[in-house]
Backbone as JSON, one array per atom type, in Angstrom:
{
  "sequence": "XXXXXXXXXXXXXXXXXXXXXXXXXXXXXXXXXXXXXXXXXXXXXXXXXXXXXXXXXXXXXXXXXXXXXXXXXXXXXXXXXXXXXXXXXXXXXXXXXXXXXXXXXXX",
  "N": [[-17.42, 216.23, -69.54], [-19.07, 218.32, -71.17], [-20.31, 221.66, -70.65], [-24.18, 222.79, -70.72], [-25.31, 224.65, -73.68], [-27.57, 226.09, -73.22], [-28.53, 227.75, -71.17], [-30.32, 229.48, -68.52], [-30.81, 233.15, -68.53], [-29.58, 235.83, -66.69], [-31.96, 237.86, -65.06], [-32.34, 241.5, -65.12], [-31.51, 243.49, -62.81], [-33.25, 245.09, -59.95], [-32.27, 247.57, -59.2], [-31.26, 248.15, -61.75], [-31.42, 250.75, -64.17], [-31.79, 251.5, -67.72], [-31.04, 253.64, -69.9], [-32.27, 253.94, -73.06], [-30.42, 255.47, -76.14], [-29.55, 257.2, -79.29], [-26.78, 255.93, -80.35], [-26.41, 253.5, -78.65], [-27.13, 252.77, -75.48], [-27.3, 253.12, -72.16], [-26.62, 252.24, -68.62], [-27.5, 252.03, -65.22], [-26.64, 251.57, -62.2], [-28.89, 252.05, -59.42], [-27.89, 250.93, -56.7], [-25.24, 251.05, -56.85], [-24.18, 253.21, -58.02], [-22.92, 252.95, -60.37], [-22.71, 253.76, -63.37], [-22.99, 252.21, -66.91], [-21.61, 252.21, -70.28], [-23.31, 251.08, -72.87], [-23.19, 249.59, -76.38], [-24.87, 249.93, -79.53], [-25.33, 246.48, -79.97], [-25.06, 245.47, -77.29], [-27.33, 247.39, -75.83], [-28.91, 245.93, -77.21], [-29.3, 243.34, -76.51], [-29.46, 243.85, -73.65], [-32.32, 244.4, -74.15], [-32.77, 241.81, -74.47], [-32.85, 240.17, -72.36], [-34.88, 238.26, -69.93], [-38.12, 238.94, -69.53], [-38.12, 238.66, -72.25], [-36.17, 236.99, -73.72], [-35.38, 233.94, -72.26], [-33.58, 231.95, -72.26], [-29.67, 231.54, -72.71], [-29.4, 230.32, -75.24], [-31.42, 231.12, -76.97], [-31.58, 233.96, -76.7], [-28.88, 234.24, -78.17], [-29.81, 232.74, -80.48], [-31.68, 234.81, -81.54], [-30.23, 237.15, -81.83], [-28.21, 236.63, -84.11], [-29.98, 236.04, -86.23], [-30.52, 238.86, -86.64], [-28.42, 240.04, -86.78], [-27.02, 238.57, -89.35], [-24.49, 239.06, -90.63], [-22.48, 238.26, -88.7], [-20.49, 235.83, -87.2], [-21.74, 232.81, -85.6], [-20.55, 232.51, -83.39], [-18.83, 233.9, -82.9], [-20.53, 235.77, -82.19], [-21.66, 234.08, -79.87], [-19.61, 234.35, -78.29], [-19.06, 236.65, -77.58], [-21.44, 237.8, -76.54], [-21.78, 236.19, -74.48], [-19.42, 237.59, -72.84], [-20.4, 240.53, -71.98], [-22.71, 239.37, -71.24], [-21.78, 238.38, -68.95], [-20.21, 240.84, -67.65], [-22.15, 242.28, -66.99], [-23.47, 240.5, -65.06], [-21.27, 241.15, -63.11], [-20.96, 243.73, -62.71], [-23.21, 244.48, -60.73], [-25.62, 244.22, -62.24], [-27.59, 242.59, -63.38], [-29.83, 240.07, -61.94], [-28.24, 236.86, -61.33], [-29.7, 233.66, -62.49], [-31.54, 231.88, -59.68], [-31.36, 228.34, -58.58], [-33.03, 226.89, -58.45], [-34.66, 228.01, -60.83], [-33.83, 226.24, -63.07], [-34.35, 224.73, -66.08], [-36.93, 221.89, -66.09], [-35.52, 219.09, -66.97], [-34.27, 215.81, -68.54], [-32.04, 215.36, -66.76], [-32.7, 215.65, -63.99], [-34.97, 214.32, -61.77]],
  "CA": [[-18.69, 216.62, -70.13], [-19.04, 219.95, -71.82], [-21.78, 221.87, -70.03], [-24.59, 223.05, -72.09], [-25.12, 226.79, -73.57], [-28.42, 226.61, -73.31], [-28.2, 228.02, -69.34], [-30.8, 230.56, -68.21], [-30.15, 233.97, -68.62], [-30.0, 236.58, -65.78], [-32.78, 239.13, -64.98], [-32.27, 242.61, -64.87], [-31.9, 244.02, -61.41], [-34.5, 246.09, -59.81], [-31.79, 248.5, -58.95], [-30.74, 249.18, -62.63], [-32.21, 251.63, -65.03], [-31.61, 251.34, -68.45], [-31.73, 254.57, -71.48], [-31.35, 253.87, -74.64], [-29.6, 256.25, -76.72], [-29.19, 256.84, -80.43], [-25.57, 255.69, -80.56], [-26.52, 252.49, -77.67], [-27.81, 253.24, -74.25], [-26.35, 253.55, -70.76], [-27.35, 251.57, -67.64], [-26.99, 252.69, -63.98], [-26.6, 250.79, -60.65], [-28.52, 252.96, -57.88], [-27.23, 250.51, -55.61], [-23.44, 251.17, -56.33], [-24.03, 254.26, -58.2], [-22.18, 252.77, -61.7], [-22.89, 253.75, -64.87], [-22.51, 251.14, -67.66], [-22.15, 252.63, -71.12], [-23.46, 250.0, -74.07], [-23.18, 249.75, -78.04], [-26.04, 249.08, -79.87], [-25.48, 245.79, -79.31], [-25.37, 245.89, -75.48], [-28.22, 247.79, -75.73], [-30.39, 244.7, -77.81], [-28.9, 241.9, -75.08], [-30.33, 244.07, -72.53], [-33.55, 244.8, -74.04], [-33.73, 240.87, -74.87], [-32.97, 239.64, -71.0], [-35.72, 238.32, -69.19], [-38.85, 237.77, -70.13], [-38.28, 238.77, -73.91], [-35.81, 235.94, -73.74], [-35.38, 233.05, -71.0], [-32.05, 231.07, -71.86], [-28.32, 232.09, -73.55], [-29.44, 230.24, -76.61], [-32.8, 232.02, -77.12], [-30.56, 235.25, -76.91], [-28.28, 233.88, -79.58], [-30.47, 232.81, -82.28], [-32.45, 236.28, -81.97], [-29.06, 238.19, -82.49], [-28.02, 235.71, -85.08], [-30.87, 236.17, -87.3], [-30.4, 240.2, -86.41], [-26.52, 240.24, -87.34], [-26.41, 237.77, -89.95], [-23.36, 239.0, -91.46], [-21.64, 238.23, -88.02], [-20.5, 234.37, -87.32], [-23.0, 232.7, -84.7], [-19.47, 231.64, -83.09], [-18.73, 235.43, -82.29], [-22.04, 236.36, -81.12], [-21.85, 233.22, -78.62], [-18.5, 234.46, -77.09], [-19.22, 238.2, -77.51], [-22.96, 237.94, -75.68], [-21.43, 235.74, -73.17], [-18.38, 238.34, -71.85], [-21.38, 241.62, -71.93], [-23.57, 238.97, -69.56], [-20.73, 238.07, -67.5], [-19.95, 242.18, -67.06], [-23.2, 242.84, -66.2], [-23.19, 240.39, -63.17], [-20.07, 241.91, -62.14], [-21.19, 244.99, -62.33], [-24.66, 243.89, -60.25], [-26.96, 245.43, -63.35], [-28.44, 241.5, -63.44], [-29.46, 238.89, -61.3], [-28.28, 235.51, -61.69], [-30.68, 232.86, -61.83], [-31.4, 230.61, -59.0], [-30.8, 226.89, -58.77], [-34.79, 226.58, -58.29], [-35.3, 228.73, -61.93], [-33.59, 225.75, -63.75], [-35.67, 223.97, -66.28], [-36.53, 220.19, -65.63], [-35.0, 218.11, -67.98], [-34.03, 214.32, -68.15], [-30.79, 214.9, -66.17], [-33.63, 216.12, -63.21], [-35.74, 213.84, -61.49]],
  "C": [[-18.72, 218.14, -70.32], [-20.72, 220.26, -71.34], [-22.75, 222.76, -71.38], [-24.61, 224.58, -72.31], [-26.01, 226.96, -73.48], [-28.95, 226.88, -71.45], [-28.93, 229.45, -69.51], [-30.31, 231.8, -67.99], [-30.6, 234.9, -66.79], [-31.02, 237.32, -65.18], [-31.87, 240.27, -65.04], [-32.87, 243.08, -63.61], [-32.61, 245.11, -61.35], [-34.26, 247.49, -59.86], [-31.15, 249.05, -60.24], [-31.65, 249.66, -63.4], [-31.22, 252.07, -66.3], [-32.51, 252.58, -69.31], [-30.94, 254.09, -72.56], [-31.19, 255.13, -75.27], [-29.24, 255.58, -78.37], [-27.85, 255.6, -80.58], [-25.58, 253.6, -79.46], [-27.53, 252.54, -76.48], [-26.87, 253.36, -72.88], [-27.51, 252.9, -69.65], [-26.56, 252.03, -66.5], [-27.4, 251.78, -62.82], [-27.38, 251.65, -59.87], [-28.0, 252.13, -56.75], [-25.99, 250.89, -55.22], [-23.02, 252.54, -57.2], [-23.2, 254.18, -59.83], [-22.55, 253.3, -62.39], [-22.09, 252.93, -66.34], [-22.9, 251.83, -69.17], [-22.33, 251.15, -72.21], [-23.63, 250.12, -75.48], [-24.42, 249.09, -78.11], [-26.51, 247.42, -79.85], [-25.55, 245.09, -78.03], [-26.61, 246.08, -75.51], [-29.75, 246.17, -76.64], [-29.74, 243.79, -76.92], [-29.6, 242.73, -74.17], [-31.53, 244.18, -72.79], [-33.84, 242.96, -74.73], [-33.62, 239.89, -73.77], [-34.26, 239.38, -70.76], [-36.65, 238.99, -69.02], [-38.98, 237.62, -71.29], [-37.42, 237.17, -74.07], [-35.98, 234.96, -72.75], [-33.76, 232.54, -71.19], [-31.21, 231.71, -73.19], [-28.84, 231.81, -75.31], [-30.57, 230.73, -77.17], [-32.07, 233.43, -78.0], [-30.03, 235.31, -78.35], [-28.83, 234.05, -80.57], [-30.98, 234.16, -82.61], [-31.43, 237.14, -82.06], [-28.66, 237.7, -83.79], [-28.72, 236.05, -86.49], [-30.92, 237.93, -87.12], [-29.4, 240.67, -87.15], [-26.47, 238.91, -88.46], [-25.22, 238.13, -90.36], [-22.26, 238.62, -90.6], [-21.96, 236.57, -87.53], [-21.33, 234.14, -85.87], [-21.6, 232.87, -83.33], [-19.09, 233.03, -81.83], [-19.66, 235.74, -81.8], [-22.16, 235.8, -79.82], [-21.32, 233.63, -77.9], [-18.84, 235.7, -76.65], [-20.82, 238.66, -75.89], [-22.73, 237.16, -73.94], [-20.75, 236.79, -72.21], [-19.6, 239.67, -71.22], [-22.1, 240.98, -71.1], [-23.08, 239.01, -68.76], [-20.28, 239.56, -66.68], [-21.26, 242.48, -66.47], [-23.68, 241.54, -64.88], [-21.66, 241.06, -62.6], [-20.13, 242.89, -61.72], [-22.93, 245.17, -61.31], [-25.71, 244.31, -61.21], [-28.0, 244.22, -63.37], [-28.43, 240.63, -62.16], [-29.29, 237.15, -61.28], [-29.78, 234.71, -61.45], [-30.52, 231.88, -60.41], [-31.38, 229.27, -59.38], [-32.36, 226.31, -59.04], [-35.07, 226.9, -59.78], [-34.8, 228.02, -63.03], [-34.98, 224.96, -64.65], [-35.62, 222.55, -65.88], [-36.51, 220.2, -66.87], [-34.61, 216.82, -67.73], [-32.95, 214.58, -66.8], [-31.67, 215.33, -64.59], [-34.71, 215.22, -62.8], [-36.6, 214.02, -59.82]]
}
């Protein structure tokens, strides 16, 4: 079974602080002291995290219809690796198991 894409997105941790910048923006850990630089697209995934968005595919379509000239296909993989760095780098926090939605497979 192929899991689905539509999987809640992260928050933005308390501990990062996010400037935007002509060129993108730049995000900073004070926990671990990082600095994360981001392209203008970086910079619109972070400003559409939690509560502008809620789940991956939310994200998507609102880049999608942003970037049309770029395939949805690329945006999916592209928006995925930039979430996955920013839990690595702690800038987000995953969701919990509790912050799923109910759905049929949920009783």
């Amino acid at each position: 079974m192929v899991p689905s894409t539509d999987w809640l997105l992260p928050k933005p941790a308390e501990s990062a602080i996010f400037r935007a910048l002509p060129e993108g923006g730049v995000l900073f850990s004070t926990t671990s002291e990082v600095y994360f630089g981001v392209n203008m697209v970086g910079a619109r995934i972070w400003e559409l995290l939690p509560p502008t968005t809620r789940t991956f595919e939310e994200l998507c379509a609102t880049l999608c219809a942003e970037y049309s000239d770029v395939s949805a296909d690329v945006i999916r993989g592209d928006a995925r690796k930039f979430v996955e760095q920013l839990v690595t780098n702690g800038l987000v926090i995953p969701p919990r198991p509790e912050d799923t939605p109910s759905d049929a497979s949920r009783s």
